[in-house]
Structures are given as C-alpha cells and as structure tokens.
C-alpha positions in Angstrom: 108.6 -42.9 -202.4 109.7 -40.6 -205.0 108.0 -37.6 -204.0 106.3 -36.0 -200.8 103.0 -37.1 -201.0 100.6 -34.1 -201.8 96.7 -34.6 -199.7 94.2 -32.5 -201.5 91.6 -31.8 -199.5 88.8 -31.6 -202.7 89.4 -35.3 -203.1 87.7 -35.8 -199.4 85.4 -32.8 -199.0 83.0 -31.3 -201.3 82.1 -27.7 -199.2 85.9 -26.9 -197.8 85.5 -28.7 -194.9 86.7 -32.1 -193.1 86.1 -32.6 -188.9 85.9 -34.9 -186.5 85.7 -35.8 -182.8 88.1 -38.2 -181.5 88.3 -40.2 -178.0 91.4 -41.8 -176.4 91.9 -45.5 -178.1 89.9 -44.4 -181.2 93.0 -44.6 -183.4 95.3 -47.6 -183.4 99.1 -48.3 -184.9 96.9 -49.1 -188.3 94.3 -46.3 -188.5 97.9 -44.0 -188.1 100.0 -45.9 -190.7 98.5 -44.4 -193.9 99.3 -40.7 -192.3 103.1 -41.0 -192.8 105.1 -38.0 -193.3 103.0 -36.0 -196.6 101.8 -32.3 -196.9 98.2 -31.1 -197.2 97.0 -28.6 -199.7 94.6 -26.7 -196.7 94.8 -25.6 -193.5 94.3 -28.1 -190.3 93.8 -27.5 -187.1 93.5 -29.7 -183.9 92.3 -28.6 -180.4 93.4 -31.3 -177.4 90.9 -31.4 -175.0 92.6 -34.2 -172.8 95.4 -36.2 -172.5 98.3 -35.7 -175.1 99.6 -36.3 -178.9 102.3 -35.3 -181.0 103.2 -34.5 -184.7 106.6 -34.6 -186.5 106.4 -30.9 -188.6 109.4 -30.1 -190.4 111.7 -32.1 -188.8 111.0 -31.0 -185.5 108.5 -33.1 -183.1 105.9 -30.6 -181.4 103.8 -32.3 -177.9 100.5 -31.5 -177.5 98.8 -31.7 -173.9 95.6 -30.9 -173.1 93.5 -27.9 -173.4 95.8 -26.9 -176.2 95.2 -25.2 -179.8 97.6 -26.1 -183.3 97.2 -25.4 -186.7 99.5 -27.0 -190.0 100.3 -24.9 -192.4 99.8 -25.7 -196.2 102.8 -27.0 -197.7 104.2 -28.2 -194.1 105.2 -31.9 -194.2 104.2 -33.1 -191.1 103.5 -37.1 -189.5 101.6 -38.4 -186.7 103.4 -39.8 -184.1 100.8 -40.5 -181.6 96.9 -39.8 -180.7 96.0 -42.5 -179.1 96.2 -41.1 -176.1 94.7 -37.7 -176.9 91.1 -36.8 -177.2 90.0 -33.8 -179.0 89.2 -32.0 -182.4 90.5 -32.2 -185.8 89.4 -29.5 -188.7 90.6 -29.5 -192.2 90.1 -26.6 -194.2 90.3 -25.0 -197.7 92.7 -22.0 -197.5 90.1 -20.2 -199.4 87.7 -20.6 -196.3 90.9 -18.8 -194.2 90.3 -15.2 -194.3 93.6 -13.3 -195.2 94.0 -11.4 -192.1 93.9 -14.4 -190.2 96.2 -16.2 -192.9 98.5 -13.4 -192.1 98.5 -14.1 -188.4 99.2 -17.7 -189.3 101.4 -17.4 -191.6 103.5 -14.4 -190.5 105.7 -15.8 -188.1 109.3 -16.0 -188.8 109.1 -19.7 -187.2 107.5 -22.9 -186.2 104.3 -22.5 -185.0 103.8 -23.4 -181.8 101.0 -25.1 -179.6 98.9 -22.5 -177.7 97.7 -23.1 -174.5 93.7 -22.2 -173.7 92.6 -21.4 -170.6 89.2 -22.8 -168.8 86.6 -19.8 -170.5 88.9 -20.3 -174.0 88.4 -23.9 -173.8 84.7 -24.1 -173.3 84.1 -21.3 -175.7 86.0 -24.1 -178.5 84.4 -26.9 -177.7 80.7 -25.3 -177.7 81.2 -23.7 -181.0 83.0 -26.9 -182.5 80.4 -29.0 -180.9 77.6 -27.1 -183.1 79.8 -26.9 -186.5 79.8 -30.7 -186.2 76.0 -30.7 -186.3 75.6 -28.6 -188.8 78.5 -30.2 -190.4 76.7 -33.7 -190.2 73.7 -32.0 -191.7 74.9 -31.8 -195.0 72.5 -29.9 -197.4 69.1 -31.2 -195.3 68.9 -27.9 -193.6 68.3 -24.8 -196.2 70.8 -22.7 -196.1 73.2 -25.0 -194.6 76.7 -24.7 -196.3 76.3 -21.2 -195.6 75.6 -21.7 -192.0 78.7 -24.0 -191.3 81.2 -21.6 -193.1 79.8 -18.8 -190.8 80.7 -21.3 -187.7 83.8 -22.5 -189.6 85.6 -18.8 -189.7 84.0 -17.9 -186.3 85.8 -20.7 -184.9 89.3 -19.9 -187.4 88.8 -15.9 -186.1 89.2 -17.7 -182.3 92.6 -19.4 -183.1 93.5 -16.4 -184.9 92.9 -14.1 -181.9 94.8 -16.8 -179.7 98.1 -16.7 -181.8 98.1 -13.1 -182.4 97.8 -12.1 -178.5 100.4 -15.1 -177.5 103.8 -15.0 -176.6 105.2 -18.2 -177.8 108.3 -19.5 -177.4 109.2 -19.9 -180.9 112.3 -22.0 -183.0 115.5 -20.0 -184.5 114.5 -19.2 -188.1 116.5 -19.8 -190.6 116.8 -16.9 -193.7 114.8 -19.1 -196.0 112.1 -19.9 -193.5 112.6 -15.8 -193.3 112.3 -15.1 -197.2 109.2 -17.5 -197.5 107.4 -16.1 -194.8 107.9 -12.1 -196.1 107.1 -13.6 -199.4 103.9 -14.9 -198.6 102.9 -11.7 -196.7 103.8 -9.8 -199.5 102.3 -11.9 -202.1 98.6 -12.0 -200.1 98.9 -8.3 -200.7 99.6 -7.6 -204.3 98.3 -11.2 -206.0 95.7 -9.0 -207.5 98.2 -6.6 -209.4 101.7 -8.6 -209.6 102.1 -12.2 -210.8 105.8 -12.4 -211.8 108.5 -14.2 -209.9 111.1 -11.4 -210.7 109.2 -8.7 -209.3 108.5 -10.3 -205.9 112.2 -11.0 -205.7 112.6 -7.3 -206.5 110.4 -6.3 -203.9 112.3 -8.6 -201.1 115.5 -7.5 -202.4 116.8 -11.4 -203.4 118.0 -12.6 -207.1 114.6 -14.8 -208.4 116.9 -17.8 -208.4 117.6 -17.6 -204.4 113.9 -17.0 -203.8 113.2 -19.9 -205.5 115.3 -21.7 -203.9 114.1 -20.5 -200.9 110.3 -22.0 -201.6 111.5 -25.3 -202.6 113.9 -25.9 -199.3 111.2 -24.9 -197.1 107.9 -25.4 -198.8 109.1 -27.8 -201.4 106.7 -25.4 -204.2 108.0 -23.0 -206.4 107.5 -19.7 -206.8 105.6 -19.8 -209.8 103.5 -22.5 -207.9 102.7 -20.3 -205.0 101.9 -17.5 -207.6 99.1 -19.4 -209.3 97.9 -20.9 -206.1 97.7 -17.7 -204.6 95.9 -16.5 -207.8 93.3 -19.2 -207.7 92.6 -19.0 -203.7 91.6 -15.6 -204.6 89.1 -16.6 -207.4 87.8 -19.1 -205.1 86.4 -17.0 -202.8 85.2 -14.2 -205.3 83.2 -17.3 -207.1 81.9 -18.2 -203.6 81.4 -15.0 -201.8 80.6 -12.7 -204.8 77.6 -12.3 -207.4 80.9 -11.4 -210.1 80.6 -13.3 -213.3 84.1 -14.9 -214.5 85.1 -12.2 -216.7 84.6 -9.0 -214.0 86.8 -11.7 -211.2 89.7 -12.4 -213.8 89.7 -8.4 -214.5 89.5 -8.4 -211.1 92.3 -10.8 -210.6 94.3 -8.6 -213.4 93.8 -10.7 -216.0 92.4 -8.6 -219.9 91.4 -12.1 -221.2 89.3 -14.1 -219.2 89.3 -17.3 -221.3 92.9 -17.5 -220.4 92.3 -17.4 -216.7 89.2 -19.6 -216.7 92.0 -21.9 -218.7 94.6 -21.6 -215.4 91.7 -22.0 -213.4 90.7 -25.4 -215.3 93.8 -26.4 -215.0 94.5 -26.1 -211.6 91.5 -27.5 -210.0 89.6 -30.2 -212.9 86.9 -27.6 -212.8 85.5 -24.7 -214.6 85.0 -21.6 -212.7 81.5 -22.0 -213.1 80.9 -25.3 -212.0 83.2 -24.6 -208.8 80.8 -22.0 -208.2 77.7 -24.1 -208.5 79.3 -27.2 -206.5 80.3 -24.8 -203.4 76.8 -23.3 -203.3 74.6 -26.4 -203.5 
C-alpha cells in the first residue's frame, strides 16, 4: 500500500457512535484480516471483560487481560493481533463527542497509553452502563429523544475512563521529544483553536522552528500541522452545531473567523457536508 490507510468513522456511523459486544471465538483469522495496521479518524475504546487480546500501536504490542480498560488515540496506527480469545467491549467514537478535558487526560501523556486495570465495583459499574448504551444504541431514532439519550450515556461512560487514567499510575514507555512536542502541541492547541490558527505561532509558543514541529506531527502522527489545525477547527464547530442554538455565522465568529462563507467553505470541505446539514443529520 502506498499510504496508511485512513478509517473515518462517518462512513460507518451516522450519530458519532459504533459499539459492539463480542464473545470468545466470535472473530476468526478472516473477520481480523481486513483490520491490518491503519489509523482511525475517532476515538476507540475497548473494555476486556475476560480472557485476553492484544493490539500492535505504534510499533509497540500492548496485552490486554481481563477486567482491563484501553483507548486509541486518533491518528495512532494500530493492528489487531488477536481477540479471539477475549470477550468484552468495543466503542468507536467521534472526537467531537470527547469532551476536551477528558481529551486532555487522554491525550496529555508524554507516552504510550497504557491498559488500565479495573477493579470488581469499576468493572460492574462499565458493564452496566455499556450494557444500556447498547440498547439505546440498538434503538436508533424509535425512541424520542434518543440520539440525545445515548450521547448522555456515551460521555458518562468516556467521563469513567477518563477518571480511571487520570487517578492511575501507569507504567508508561520512554518518550521520545517528538512524541513530547506533539503531545504539548495538542494541549496547547485545544486551548487557543478559537483565537490562533497559524503554524508559526504554535511553534512560537513551544519554542521550536515551524519546520521541526512539523516534522514532529508527521513522524509521530503522520498529519501535519496545518492538518491538525483545521481538524482541530472543525471538532470545535461540530460540537457548537450539535450542542448550541448558534447559527453558522455567530460559530465561525465564534471560531475567529470575520467571513463565514469562508469557514462554511473549510467546513465543506472537510467533511462533504454543509454546516447546516451536519447539524440537521446529528439531530434527527
């Protein structure tokens, strides 16, 4: 292949969302084949419940054993290696469904995440709340109210794994300095996307020449810095279109753009989708 495959989650989910259950045996040598080594535009997490499965994430292979938490990172390439053994949880989400203090917690660490171990209250406390965001998951739009309902569940859940990582003491993996520069990037960038959209200044503001914090972003993230920049820009409008009554001019003033045709442009462009219709999709 020439490329690392890109999987956008808006291809396979209309409301942000993609879970499942899954038992020992329910995935064989070809239901794994088509997951080969790729990055993922959103957020996944996994919980173990029993047995064990593992992951290749950035060239390093991370175990999972029961009663454990895990989350990928956008932009991480990452492969199965094995679930067949393993039963347990998967949840795909839309980074705009990811709170930003939570992103922070996820996101903040100067290394490889690292699997986090829940106890017997944790565990039960997961599986009950997962269990009922996979009904109202299943449920679609035939309940009023429902899209609305499962985020609620969605970022109760998220809020949980958050909590977990930011209390834990996990071993981690030596850093390296661009793994370092990307993760103070993106801290910095989640705080000033709504006032600062140039490359240069962020490398001001870490202290690097633009050129080595681009460099930086495509080693470890294989993005640009431009590229995080506008997909930083339209996580943000995503969530003011979902969460907000804002019409599209007061968000891309908002968002610190004068002309708003030009950001519903960017926006197009980005996503196959006006503003608008995102809006009206997302709140069926």
């Amino acid at each position: 292949m020439k490329d690392i495959p890109l999987h956008q989650l808006k291809e396979r989910a209309t409301t942000g969302l993609e879970m499942w259950r899954y038992y020992a045996g329910d995935m064989d040598d070809d239901d794994q084949a088509p997951l080969g080594a790729h990055r993922d535009d959103h957020y996944i997490f996994f919980l173990i419940e029993e047995g064990s499965a593992s992951l290749m994430i950035d060239f390093t292979e991370v175990v999972f054993h029961q009663q454990t938490l895990y989350y990928v990172l956008p932009g991480q390439v990452h492969q199965s290696l094995g679930y067949n053994e393993a039963c347990g949880w998967f949840i795909a989400v839309d980074t705009m469904l990811v709170p930003p203090d939570y992103r922070k917690v996820f996101e903040g660490s100067l290394a490889l995440q690292q699997p986090h171990a829940l106890n017997n209250d944790q565990m039960q406390q997961c599986r009950s709340l997962l269990e009922v965001l996979l009904q109202r998951f299943q449920e679609k739009d035939s309940v009023p109210f429902n899209v609305s309902v499962t985020h609620s569940l969605l970022q109760a859940f998220i809020g949980m794994v958050a909590g977990c990582y930011s209390c834990a003491a996990n071993p981690i993996v030596q850093s390296t300095r661009p793994m370092e520069i990307v993760q103070q990037f993106k801290r910095v960038l989640i705080d000033n996307i709504h006032t600062i959209k140039s490359p240069s200044a962020y490398a001001d503001m870490l202290r690097v020449s633009e050129s080595y914090l681009n460099e930086s972003l495509k080693k470890v993230t294989g993005m640009s810095v431009s590229y995080w920049i506008l997909n930083e820009v339209v996580l943000e409008a995503k969530r003011l279109l979902y969460y907000s009554e804002l019409n599209v001019k007061e968000i891309a003033h908002q968002l610190g753009y004068d002309d708003h045709t030009y950001f519903s442009r960017i926006f197009k462009k980005s996503e196959n989708i006006t503003p608008l219709s995102f809006r009206a999709s997302y709140r069926k």
